[in-house]
Every structure is written in structure tokens, then in C-alpha cells.
N, C-alpha and C positions, 0 to 999 in steps of 0.2 A: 560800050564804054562804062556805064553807069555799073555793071554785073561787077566789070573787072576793079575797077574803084574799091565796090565793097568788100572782092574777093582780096584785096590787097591790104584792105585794114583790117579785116578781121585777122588776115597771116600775119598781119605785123602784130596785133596784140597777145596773138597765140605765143606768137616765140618770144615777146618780152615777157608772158608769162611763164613761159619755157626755160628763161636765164633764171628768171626771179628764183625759181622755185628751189635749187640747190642753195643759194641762201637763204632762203628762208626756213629749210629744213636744219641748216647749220645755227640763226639765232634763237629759233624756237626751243624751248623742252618740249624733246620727247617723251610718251609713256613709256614707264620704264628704266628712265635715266638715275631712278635712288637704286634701282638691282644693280645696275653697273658702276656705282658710284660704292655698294656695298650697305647691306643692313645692318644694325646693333641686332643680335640675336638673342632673345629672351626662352628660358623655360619657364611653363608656365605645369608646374609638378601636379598640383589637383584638378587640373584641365585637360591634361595628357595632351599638351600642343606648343608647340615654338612660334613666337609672335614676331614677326620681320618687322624692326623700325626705322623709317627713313631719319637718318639723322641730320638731313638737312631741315626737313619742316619738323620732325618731331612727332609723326604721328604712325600709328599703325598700320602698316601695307597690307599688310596680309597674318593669319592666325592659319599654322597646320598640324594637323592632327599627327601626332609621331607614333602611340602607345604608349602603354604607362607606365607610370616614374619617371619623367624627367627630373634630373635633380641638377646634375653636373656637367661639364663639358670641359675641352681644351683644344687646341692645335695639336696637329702633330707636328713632330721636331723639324722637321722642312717644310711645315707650312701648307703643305699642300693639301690639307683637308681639316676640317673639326671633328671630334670624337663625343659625343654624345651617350652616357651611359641611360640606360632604359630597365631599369630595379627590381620592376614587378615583373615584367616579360622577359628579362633575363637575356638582354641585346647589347649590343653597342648602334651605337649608329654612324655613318659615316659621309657628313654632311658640306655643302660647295661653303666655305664659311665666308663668300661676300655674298651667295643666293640663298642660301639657308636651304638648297635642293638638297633631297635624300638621295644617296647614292649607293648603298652598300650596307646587309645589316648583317652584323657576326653576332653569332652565340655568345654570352658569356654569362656567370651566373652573378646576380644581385650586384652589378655595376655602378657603386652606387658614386665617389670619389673613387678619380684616375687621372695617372700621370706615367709618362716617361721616366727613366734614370738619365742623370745628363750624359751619360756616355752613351746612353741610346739602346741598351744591352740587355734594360726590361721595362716592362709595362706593368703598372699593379691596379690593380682596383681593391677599395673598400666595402664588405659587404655589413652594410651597417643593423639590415635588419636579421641576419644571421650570424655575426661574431667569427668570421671568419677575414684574412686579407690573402687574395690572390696573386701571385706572381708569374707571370709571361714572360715569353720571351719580347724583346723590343720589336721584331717585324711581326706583325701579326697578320694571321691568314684565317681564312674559314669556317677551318675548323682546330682553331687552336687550343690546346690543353695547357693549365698549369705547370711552372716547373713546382712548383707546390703550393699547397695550401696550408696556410700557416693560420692556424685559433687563436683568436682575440680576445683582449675583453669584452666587457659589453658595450655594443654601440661603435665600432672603429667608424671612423667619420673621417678626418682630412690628412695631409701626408705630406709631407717632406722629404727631400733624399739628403744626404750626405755630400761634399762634393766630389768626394771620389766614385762614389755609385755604390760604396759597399755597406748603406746602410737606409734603409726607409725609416721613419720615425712616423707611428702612427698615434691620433687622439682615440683616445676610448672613452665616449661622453659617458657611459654607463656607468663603468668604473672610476671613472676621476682621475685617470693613468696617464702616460704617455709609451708608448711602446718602442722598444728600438729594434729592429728586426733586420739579421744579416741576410742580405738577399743572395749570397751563394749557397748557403746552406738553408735557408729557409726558417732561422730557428731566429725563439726572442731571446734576445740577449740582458735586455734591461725593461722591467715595467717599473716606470715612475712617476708617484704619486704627484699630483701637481694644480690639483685644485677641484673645484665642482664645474663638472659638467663644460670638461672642454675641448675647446670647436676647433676652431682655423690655426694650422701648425707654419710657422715662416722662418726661413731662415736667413739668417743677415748679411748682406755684402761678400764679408772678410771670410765668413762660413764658420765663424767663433759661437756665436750666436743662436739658441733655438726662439721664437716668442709666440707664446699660446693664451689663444684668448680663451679666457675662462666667462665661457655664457650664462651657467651656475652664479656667477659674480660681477664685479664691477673692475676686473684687471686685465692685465696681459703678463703671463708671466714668464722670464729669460732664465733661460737655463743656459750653461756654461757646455758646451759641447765637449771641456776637454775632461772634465771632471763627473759631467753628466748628474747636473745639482741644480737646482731652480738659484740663483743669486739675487733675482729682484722681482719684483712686482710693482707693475707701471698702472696707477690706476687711470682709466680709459672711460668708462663709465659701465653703466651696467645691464648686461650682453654683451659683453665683447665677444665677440662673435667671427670674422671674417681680417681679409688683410688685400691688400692691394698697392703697388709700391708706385711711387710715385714720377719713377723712371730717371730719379740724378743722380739713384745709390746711396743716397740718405734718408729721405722720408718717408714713410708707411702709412698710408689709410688704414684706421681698423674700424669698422663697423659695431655701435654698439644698439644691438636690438628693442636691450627694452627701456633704454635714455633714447632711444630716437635720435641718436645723432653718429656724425662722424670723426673722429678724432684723425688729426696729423703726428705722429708719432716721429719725433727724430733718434734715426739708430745709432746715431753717435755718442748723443748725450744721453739717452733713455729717459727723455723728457716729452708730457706732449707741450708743442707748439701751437696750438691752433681747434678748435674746434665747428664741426657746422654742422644743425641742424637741419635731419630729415624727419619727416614722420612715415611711419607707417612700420615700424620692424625694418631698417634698413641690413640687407643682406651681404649681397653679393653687387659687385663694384665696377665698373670701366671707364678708363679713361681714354679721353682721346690723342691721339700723336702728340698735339699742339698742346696739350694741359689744359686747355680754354673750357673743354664738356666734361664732366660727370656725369654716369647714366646708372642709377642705382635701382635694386629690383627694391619695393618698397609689401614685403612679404603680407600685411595684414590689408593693405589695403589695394588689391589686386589692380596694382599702377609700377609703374617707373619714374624714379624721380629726374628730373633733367636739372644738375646743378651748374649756375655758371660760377668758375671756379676762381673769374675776378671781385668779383662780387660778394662769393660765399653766401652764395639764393639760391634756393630752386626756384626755377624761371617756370617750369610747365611740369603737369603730371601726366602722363600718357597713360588708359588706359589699355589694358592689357587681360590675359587671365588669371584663373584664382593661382594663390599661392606663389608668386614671380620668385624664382628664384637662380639661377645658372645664368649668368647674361658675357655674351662676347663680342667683339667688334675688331673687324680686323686691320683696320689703322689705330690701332693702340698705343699709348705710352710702351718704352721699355720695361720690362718686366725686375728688373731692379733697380 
């Protein structure tokens, strides 16, 4: 009697640990729950590696080796993967953008800025330390060839399209340019002059609008699409550098390098609104769905800023690799 006794409490504690245990696997975190929740994905360009950050705690998961030149990155148009250009090894990469997994590497040469046409019909990349801009076709495979390669000035760096698709507009930081380049025929139609040494090319709302931050300076400067004539110059501070929208269709982050901060830019009025202080060479920019994060690559001081964007603080710096620069996250603000 006494065996059976124990054999009956030990079976009953067994299977109340037996109920418990699927709740308790359901209130706990698991490891692993920031990879399925999705990382902020950083390039880190002098490190040759993408740094995975939980954006829930804010810290480093993981650092992986890709190859080298990271610089830039995007989605592609249905979302189903990130596009990773790779400079010096002359790659794309083709990566899960909530795991930061490598999945696929194409050929390509000196990838260094790339984007889609919004019709979908091409792919370009910039090659900035060879003065040339590439055009693809928009599906890319393997072993894909140029529909041409069209000569730049010096330094082609970031890109615009048109909204009909029949025109890319490229920075040429070497020359002081802006390029406008038909992408059916592959030829430049217009190089115009536009300032020192300028970076991040954006286009506004209405599609009236070009605005290029001059890094050489302390502007951003609008050029008239219909007339193809710079009309104003918004001063931002100095490195205006980048651009990042704010997702309501009127306000524009631009990144100004070497003031350390970030300007709110309104494209209605061409006024800034608003300024906030990052240090470190603030870069490259994202926001979160809900507008509440800022995750800025903070280029001189190999961190990411975490800005709260009530507040207009950075709350935390995550360290990361040298040189941070390309950063994406795939529950993002709208992209206009």
C-alpha cells in the first residue's frame, strides 16, 4: 500500500508538471524570440560585417562577416528579401531582412548605391569608386549583364528615379554635379552643377521636386524637375548628407554629418522645423512603423544611435562595427 501511495504522488506531480509545462513555454521568452520579432540590420563598411540588433532591448545579437564593402542596402519591390551591395568583391548579396541570413550572392561590379525603377523594369547600381552607373534589368538572375554602362562623373554616390521610370538622377560627389540619365537609352541627358560634394538625392511627394544634400556644405539643395534648375537652398547644417522620410508625405529627416545633428525638413514649405542632436557623423537613418524609434548609424563613432523621437534624445548607443553605415529594419515607417 505504502509503494502504491508514492507511486501515485509522484504520477500526480509528474502530469501537473506535464499541464504546466505548455504554459510556461507560452509565458516565458524564448531564445531567439528578437530573430522572429526581426533585427535592425546595420552595415558595418571597415569591418566587412552586418551587425543584427534586437530592437526590443537595443543591443547587439550577433556581428556577421559578409565581405567587403558593405555600404548600402534596400528591399526589393515585393519585399521578399534585402539587397546588399558588396564594392570591393564586386557582389550583391541576397539577404532574409527580419534574420539578416545570407541567402544568394550575384555578381556585380562595384555595387556600391542601388535601387529599383518604381515600374520595376530596372535595377541600377552606382559605382562610385570607378565613375561608372549600371543599369539592369529589374529581375535579376546569376548571371546578369548590364543593359548598359553609362560614365559618370567623378564619385556617382546616391540615386533617384523619376516617377515615370524614364529617368535616374545621379550625385556625382567628385564633380559637384547632378546627373540625369535616360534609362532606355542609357545616355546623360543633363549634368548639373549643384553644389560641393553632393550626397543623398530625394525626391518629393508631388514628384515636382529634386533635394540634394550638399556634404561639401551646410544645405540641401531643390531643383525644379520641370525646368531642371536648382530654385532654392534649404540650409540644414553642415554635411547634409542623407534623407529619410518621415512616412506622412511631408517631412524629411536629413542627416547633417559634420553639425552632428538631424534636421526635420517640411517639403511643403521648404522650411526646417525641428532639429535633434546626434553625435558621431550621423549617416544613414530608420524609423520605426510607429515613429516612437530612431536608429541612426553614428559613422565616427562605431555605435548606433537610438533616438526617442518623443523626446528628441538619444536614450542608448549600441556598439557595433567600425564605420556603421547602411542600416534597415523591416517594420519601418512608410517610405514617403
Amino acid at each position: 500500500m505504502f509503494v502504491f501511495v508514492v507511486f501515485a504522488a509522484v504520477f500526480s506531480r509528474l502530469a501537473w508538471r506535464a499541464a504546466l509545462l505548455p504554459l510556461l513555454l507560452i509565458a516565458l521568452p524564448l531564445p531567439g524570440i528578437a530573430q522572429a520579432q526581426g533585427y535592425v540590420i546595420v552595415l558595418n563598411s571597415d569591418d566587412d560585417t552586418l551587425s543584427l540588433i534586437d530592437p526590443k532591448t537595443s543591443t547587439e545579437a550577433k556581428r556577421v562577416p559578409v565581405g567587403r564593402g558593405p555600404h548600402h542596402m534596400m528591399a526589393m519591390p515585393d519585399d521578399s528579401a534585402l539587397l546588399i551591395g558588396l564594392t570591393t568583391v564586386n557582389q550583391l548579396l541576397v539577404v532574409d531582412r527580419k534574420t539578416g541570413e545570407i541567402t544568394r550572392r550575384i555578381a556585380a561590379m562595384d555595387p556600391y548605391q542601388l535601387a529599383f525603377s518604381p515600374d520595376g523594369k530596372y535595377f541600377v547600381t552606382t559605382a562610385l569608386r570607378q565613375d561608372f552607373v549600371d543599369i539592369y534589368p529589374g529581375k535579376l538572375s546569376d548571371d546578369m549583364k548590364p543593359l548598359a554602362r553609362v560614365k559618370s562623373g567623378s564619385m556617382p554616390s546616391h540615386l533617384a528615379f523619376s516617377p515615370d521610370s524614364r529617368y535616374v538622377y545621379v550625385t556625382e560627389q567628385g564633380s559637384n554635379t547632378l546627373a540625369k540619365i535616360e534609362l532606355t537609352s542609357g545616355k546623360v541627358v543633363l549634368r548639373l552643377p549643384v553644389g560641393p560634394s553632393p550626397a543623398g538625392v530625394w525626391l518629393t511627394p508631388d514628384g515636382n521636386k529634386l533635394l540634394v544634400g550638399m556634404m561639401g556644405q551646410n544645405y540641401v539643395a531643390v531643383i525644379d524637375r520641370a525646368t531642371d534648375k536648382v530654385i532654392d537652398k534649404v540650409v540644414t547644417g553642415r554635411g547634409a548628407h542623407n534623407f529619410l522620410a518621415r512616412g506622412d508625405k511631408r517631412h524629411l529627416y536629413v542627416s547633417n554629418r559634420v553639425d552632428d545633428s538631424i534636421s526635420v525638413l517640411d517639403m511643403q514649405t521648404m522650411k526646417v522645423v525641428d532639429s535633434i542632436k546626434v553625435a558621431g557623423s550621423p549617416d544613414c537613418m530608420e524609423l520605426s512603423s510607429d515613429g516612437k524609434w530612431m536608429w541612426v548609424t553614428a559613422r565616427s563613432r562605431k555605435e548606433v544611435a537610438v533616438v526617442n523621437m518623443e523626446t528628441k534624445q538619444v536614450e542608448k548607443r549600441i556598439p557595433v562595427g567600425r564605420s556603421p553605415h547602411g542600416i534597415y529594419y523591416f517594420d519601418h515607417a512608410p517610405r514617403q
